[in-house]
N, C-alpha and C positions, 0 to 999 in steps of 0.2 A: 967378780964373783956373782953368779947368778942367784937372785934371792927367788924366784920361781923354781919349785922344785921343778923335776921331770916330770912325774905324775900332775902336779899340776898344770904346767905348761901342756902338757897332752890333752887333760881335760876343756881348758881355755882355745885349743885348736879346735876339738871335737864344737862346743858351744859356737865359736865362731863361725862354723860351716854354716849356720841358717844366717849370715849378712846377704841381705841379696841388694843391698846398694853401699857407697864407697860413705866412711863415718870419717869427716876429719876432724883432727886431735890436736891444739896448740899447748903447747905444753913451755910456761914460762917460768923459768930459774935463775940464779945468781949465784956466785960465788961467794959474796961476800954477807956475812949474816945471814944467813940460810943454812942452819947446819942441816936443813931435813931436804935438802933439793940432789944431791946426789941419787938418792933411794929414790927416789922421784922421776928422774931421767933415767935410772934405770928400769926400772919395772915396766916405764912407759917404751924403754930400747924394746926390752921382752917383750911385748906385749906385739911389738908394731910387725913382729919378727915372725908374729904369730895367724899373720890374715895378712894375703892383698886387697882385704878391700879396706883396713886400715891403712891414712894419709895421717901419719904424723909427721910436724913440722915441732921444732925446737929452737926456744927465743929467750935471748936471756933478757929481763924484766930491767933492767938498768940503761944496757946496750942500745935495745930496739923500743925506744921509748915511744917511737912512734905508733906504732902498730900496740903497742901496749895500750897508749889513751886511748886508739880506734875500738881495742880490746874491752878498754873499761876495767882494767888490769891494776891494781894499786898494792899488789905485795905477789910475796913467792915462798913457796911455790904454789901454780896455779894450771890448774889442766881445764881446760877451750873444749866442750865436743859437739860436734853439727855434723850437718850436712854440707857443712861449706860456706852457706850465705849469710849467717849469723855467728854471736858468740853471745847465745843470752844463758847458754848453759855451764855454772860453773863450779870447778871444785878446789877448793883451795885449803893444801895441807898434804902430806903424802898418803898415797891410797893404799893403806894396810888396813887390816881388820878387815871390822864387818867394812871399813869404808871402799875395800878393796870391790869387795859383791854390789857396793850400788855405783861405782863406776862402770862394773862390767854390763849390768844391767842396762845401765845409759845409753851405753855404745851400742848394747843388741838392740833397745828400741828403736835408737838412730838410724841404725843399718837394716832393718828386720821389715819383715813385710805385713805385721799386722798391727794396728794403733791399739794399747793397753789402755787407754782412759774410756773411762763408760760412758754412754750417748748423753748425762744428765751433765757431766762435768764438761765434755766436749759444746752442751749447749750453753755453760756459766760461763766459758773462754769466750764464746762468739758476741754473747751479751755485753760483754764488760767496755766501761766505755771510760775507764782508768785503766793506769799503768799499775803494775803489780811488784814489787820487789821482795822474793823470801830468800828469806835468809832462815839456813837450818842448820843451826851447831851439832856437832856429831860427835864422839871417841870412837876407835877403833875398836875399842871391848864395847861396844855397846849394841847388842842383838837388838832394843828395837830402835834403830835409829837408820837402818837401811830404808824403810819405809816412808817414813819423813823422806829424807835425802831423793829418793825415787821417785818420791809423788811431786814433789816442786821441781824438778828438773822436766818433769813428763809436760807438767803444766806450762814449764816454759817453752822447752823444745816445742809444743803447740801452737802457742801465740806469742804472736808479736808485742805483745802488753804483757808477758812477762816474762820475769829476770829471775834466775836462779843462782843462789850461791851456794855450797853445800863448805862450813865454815869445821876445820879439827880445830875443836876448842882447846885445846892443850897448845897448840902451834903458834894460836893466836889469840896469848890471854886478855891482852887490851882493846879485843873486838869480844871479845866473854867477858869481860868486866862491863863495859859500855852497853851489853844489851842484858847485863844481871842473871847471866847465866852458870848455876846453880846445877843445875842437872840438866839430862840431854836424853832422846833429843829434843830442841829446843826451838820453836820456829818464830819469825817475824815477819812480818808481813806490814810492808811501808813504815817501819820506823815505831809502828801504834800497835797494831793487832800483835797478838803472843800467844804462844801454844805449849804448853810443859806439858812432853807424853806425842805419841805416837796417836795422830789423829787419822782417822780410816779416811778413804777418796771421797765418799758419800757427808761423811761430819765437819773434815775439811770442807767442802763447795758450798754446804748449807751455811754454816757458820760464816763463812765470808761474803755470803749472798746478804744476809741479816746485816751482819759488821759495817758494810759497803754503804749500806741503804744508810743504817744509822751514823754513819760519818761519827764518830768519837771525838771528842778534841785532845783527849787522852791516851794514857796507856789501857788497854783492854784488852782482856781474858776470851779468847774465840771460846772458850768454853762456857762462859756465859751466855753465849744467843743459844746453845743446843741447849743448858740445863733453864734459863726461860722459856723455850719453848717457840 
């Protein structure tokens, strides 16, 4: 049973016509303990059904343990998007809801022919001379959490120093318990920096510009270096 309507899937064809290069998709699942990987392969079936210049490939996270560690892969389900020569962009959990809209967004950045991050953020990637790891918990009902989701994937699909995870926190309560996720969305950044609330492109790059410099040894609030100034 198709979970994309018609009207939808019509819509998702029309949006896909501006890919002007090929987006490839890894999309890893299991059978077993996964009751949400089914919905998952599907949508990702529809979707692939919907653009030649979508390359999706399908791997189950147990089986193909190999390409999973090269992956960086450590549960399911989990969707891979690039251009091919990396996998630092990720989503892990089924893409419904608002979470569906910052998938589709990913892929049109991937594929699309104009870069979305502004000159001030594209020159905080060039600068950075650490590795980045965000992690942004999401729900599907949660209108602003596409934005989070979309700003950290953008940042990684950018540079090579960073890694994106876009984390449904219902999917995966004992990665919501471990980073004290309360509400969403909800960002991390290396294990120390924390974000509760949808932070703009501009509030995000200053605040980790600050964050960075001052090296924490602790848990820190990024909304601390904007509200000191």
């Amino acid at each position: 049973m198709a979970l994309l309507s018609d009207n939808d899937a019509r819509e998702v064809r029309k949006i896909f016509g501006s890919l002007v290069r090929d987006v490839h998709i890894r999309v890893y699942t299991q059978k077993l303990e996964c009751p949400t990987c089914r919905d998952t392969e599907t949508i990702l079936k529809e979707l692939d059904g919907l653009s030649d210049r979508l390359k999706v490939s399908f791997l189950n996270s147990l089986e193909n343990r190999e390409e999973a560690e090269k992956d960086s892969v450590d549960r399911a389900p989990a969707i891979i998007v690039s251009d091919g020569t990396h996998s630092r962009v990720k989503f892990y959990g089924t893409p419904s809801g608002y979470e569906f809209s910052s998938l589709l967004t990913t892929i049109i950045d991937t594929g699309g022919s104009e870069e979305p991050l502004t000159e001030d953020t594209i020159q905080f990637l060039k600068d950075l001379d650490t590795d980045l790891e965000m992690q942004v918990f999401v729900t599907p009902t949660c209108p602003h959490c596409p934005s989070s989701a979309v700003l950290a994937s953008r940042m990684a699909r950018y540079s090579s120093r960073v890694r994106s995870e876009v984390i449904e926190a219902n999917e995966f309560p004992e990665l919501s318990r471990k980073f004290k996720v309360q509400g969403v969305p909800r960002t991390i950044v290396n294990g120390i920096f924390f974000a509760e609330g949808s932070l703009s492109e501009t509030m995000m790059t200053d605040a980790l510009k600050k964050g960075l410099a001052d090296d924490p040894p602790a848990e820190t609030n990024l909304l601390d270096y904007l509200q000191n100034g």
